[in-house]
N, C-alpha and C positions, 0 to 999 in steps of 0.2 A: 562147544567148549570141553563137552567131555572125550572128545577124541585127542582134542589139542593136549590137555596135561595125561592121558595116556601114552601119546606121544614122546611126551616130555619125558615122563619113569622110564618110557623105554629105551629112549636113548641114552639116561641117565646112567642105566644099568648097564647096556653095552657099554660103555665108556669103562665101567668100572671094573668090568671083566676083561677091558682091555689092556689094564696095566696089571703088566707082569708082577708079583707077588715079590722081588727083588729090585724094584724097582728104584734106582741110584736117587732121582729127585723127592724122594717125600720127607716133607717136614711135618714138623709134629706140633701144635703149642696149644693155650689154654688158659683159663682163667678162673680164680677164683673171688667170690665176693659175699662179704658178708656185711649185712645190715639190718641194725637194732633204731626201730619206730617208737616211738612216744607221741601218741593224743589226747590231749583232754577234752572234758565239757562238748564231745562228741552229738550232743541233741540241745547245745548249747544253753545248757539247764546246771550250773554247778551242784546245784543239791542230790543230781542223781550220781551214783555210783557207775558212769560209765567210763570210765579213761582206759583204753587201749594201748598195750607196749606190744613187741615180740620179734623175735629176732629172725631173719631168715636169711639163705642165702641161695646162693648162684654157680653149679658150676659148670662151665665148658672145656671138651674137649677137641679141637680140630684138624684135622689130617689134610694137607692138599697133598696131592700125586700128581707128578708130572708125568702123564703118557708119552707124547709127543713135546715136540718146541710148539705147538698148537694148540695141543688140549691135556685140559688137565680136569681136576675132580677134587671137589672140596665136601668136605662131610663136618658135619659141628653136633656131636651129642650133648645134649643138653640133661642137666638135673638141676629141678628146684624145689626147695621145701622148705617150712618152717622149721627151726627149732625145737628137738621136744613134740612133734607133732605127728602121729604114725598116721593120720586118716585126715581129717579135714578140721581147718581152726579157721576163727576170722581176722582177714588178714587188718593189719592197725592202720593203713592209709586208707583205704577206700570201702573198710566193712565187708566187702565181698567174703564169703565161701571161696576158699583154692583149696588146691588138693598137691601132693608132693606129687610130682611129674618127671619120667624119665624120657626124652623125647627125640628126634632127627630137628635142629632148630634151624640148621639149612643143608640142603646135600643135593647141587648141580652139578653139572657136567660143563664145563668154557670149550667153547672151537673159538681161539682168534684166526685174524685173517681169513675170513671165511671169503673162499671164492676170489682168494689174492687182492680183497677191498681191505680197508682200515674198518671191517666190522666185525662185531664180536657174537657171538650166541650163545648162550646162558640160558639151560632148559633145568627145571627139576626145584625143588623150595629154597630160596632168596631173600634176602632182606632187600628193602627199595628205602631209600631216606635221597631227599633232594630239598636243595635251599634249605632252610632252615627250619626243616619238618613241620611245618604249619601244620601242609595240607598232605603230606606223605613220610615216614617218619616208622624208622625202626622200633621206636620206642625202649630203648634200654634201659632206662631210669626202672622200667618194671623188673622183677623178676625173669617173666617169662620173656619182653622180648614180642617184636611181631616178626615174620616173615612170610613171604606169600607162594603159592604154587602156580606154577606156570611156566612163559618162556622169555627171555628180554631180548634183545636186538639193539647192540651199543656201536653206533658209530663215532669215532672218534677224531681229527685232525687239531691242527693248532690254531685254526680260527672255530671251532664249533662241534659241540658234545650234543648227541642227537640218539636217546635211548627210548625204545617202543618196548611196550611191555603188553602183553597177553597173560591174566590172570583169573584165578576160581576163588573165591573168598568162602563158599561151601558147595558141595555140591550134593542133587539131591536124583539119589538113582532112580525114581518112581516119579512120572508124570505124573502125577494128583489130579491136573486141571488142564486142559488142552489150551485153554487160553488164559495162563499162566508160563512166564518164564520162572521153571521151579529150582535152578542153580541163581546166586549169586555173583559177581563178574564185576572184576574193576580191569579194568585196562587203560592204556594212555599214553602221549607220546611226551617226555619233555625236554627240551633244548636247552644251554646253554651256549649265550654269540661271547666268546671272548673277546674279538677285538671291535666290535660296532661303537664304542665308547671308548675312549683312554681312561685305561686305570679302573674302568670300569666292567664287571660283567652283567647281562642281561640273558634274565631265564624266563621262556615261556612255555606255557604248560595247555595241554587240553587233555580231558580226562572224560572217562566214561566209567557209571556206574548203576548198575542193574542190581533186584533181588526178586525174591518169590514172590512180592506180591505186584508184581507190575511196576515198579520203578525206573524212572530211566532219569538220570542228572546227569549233566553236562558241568562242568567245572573248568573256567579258560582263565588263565590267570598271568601275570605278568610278575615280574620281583628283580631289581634294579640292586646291585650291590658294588659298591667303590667307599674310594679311600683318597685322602690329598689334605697335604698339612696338617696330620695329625689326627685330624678329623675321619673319621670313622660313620657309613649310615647304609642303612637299607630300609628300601621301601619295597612294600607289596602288596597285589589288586587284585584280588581276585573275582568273577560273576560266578552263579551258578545259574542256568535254565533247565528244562525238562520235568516230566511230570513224573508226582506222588504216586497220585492212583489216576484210575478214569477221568474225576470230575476234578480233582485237582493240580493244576500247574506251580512248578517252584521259579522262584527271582528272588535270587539274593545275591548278597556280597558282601565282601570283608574289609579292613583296611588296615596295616600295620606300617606303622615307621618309629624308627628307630634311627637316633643316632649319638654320638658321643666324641671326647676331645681326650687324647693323652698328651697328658703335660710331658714337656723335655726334661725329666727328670730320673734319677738314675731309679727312683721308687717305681716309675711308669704306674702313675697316678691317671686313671681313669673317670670323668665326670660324664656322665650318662644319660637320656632321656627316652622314653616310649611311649607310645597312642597306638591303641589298638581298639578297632570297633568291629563288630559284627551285625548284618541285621538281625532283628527282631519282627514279632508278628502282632498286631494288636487288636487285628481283626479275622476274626476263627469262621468265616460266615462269607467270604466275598470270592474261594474256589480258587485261593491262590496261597501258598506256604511263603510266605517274603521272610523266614530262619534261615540262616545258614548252617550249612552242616560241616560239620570237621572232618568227615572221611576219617582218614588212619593218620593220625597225627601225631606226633612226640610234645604233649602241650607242656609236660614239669619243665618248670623254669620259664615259659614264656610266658605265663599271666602269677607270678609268682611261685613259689618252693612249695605251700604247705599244701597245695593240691585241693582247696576246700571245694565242694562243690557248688556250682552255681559261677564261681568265678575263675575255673580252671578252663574253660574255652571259648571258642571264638564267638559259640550260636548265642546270642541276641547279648552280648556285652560291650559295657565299652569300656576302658580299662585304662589307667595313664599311671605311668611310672616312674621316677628319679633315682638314681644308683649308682653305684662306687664301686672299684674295684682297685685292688692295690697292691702291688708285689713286694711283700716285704724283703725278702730277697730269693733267690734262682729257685727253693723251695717251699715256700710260703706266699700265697696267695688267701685276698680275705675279700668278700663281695658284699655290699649292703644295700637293699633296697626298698623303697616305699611303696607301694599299692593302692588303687585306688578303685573301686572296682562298683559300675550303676547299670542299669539293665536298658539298652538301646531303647526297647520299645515296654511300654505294658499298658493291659487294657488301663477304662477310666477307673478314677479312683484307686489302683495299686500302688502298690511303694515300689520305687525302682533304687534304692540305697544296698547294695547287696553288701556293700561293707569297706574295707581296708583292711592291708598287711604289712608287716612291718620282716622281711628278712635279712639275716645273719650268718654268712656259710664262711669256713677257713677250709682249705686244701694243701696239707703239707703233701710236697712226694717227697719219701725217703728214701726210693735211690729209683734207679729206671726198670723197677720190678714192682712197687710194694707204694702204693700213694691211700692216705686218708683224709678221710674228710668229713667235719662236722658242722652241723646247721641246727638251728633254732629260726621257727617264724612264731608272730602273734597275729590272729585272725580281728579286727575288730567287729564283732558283726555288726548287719544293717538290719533294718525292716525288712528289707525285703528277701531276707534270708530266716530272721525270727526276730519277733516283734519284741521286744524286752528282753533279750537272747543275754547269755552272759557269752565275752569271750572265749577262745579258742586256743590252747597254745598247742606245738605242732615242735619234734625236735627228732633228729637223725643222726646215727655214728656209721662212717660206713668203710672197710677197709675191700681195697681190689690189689690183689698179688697179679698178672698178667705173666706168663710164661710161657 
């Protein structure tokens, strides 16, 4: 793998030595974003003095250059930092340590038509987001954004989208262990069949993912998405096999569906519904992992807005939802929803109540540059999150200029 993404820089860079320094097709654009967090009762204990605010933002810059009608080259500089913050603060969604970062947040090189096929290649760092980011997923909602290095391979026609991906997720220049894979490595092929169904598309997915300490998962999944009278849903299935370590073997799975009804109405009145489970593990002892793992996911907004932990992904939850969504008119848009959130599996005697959520987002756009959006959720805790816990509230302003 470590020859594969030197391969990749290298060709990235001839590419980019290839277009002439006047070159007539390069466009320019970018974006800017700012976003102020509010948390309370953070160790869900009101008497303590911890409630978390701070504002941070996002900016990108991106260049594509057309070399040829073939190939072109895209570069995205990235900066993120808190507000007010010259070194490191903790961030108010998820506590972590960040640091302000000036970064490459993707920079390939595109050949279409490779070899006179309908296939594309795409060498050098990349964002990967497919279906509805469950299990693969740029993550934007963060700051930083994920993007992977490596090489993709996108076939394209009007019955079926068939993209291979070769990626390093770290890489480690010093063997340590002769029997150790000491680089980390996700790679994968996923399809979409547009016409196997009317109306409907069907994506299947198989994935492979390795780390240093001997891991090897398999992830083969299915995700079903159509539309008719109104009616709006998607389901998806995913397994996972392959082993932890030595003596341990992973089987799991997930299960999400989702669907919803917009009324004939000039409001386009949306009523909504969701199930989502993951397994869980109850027995630590039997040389088998039955959790499911979320890979690289985009999970905000799928198991609710406030992000709390324990009920922000798929591994051992099971989660149901009811929700609204309502255009008050061409620029106002307003979403409400419920949450319900219990732990698939837990040994004996545990609480598996993780809690409920209550959210409330609006999203004005104020012209086709400059869109805001603000949100409010209330956490209600469970047991099985803290045991006589006080609630949780959770609230967001966040404005995105795109240019």
């Amino acid at each position: 793998m470590k020859r594969i993404l030197l391969s990749a820089f290298a060709v990235a860079i001839t590419a980019a030595w290839a277009v002439p320094v006047s070159a007539a097709d390069v466009s320019l654009s970018g974006q800017y974003r700012l976003r102020g967090e509010y948390r309370n009762n953070v160790d869900y204990n009101e008497d303590a003095g911890d409630d978390r605010a701070a504002w941070t933002q996002r900016v990108r810059l991106t260049a594509n250059a057309k070399a040829t009608d073939d190939t072109s080259v895209k570069i995205t500089i990235q900066d993120t930092r808190t507000l007010g913050a010259t070194g490191v603060l903790s961030d108010a969604s998820t506590s972590t340590t960040i640091t302000n970062t000036v970064d490459l947040h993707e920079a390939y090189v595109n050949i279409s038509n490779l070899l006179e096929q309908p296939v594309t290649l795409r060498a050098g760092r990349q964002e990967l987001a497919y279906g509805d980011e469950r299990v693969i997923g740029s993550f934007n909602w963060s700051n930083n954004g994920r993007a992977f290095d490596g090489f993709k391979f996108l076939y394209s026609t009007d019955a079926v989208n068939v993209d291979f991906f070769l990626t390093t997720v770290s890489e480690d220049s010093v063997d340590t262990d002769a029997t150790l894979n000491d680089d980390s490595d996700f790679n994968g092929i996923y399809a979409t069949l547009k016409q196997v169904i009317p109306n409907n598309t069907l994506d299947v997915y198989l994935l492979h993912q390795t780390d240093n300490s001997n891991l090897t998962r398999y992830t083969v999944g299915a995700r079903l998405k159509g539309a008719a009278a109104g009616v709006d849903y998607t389901v998806e299935l995913p397994f996972q096999t392959g082993e932890e370590t030595a003596t341990t073997d992973i089987s799991a799975w997930a299960l999400a569906v989702k669907a919803g009804y917009t009324l004939p109405t000039a409001l386009k009145l949306r009523v909504g519904g969701e199930f989502d489970m993951g397994s869980g593990d109850d027995d630590a002892t039997d040389n088998e992992n039955g959790t499911w793992s979320d890979l690289y996911p985009t999970n905000h907004a799928h198991f609710g807005y406030a992000d709390v932990t324990g009920a922000n992904s798929w591994a051992n939850l099971t989660a149901w939802s009811v929700n609204g969504t309502l255009d008050l008119n061409e620029k106002t848009k307003l979403y409400a929803a419920y949450w319900n959130y219990t732990k698939t599996e837990v040994v004996s005697g545990a609480e598996d109540a993780v809690g409920s959520e209550i959210d409330v987002t609006a999203t004005y756009k104020y012209n086709n540059a400059v869109t805001a959006e603000v949100g409010v959720s209330r956490f209600f805790v469970g047991d099985a999150t803290a045991v006589d816990g006080d609630d949780q509230d959770w609230a967001y302003l966040m404005l995105t200029a795109n240019f």
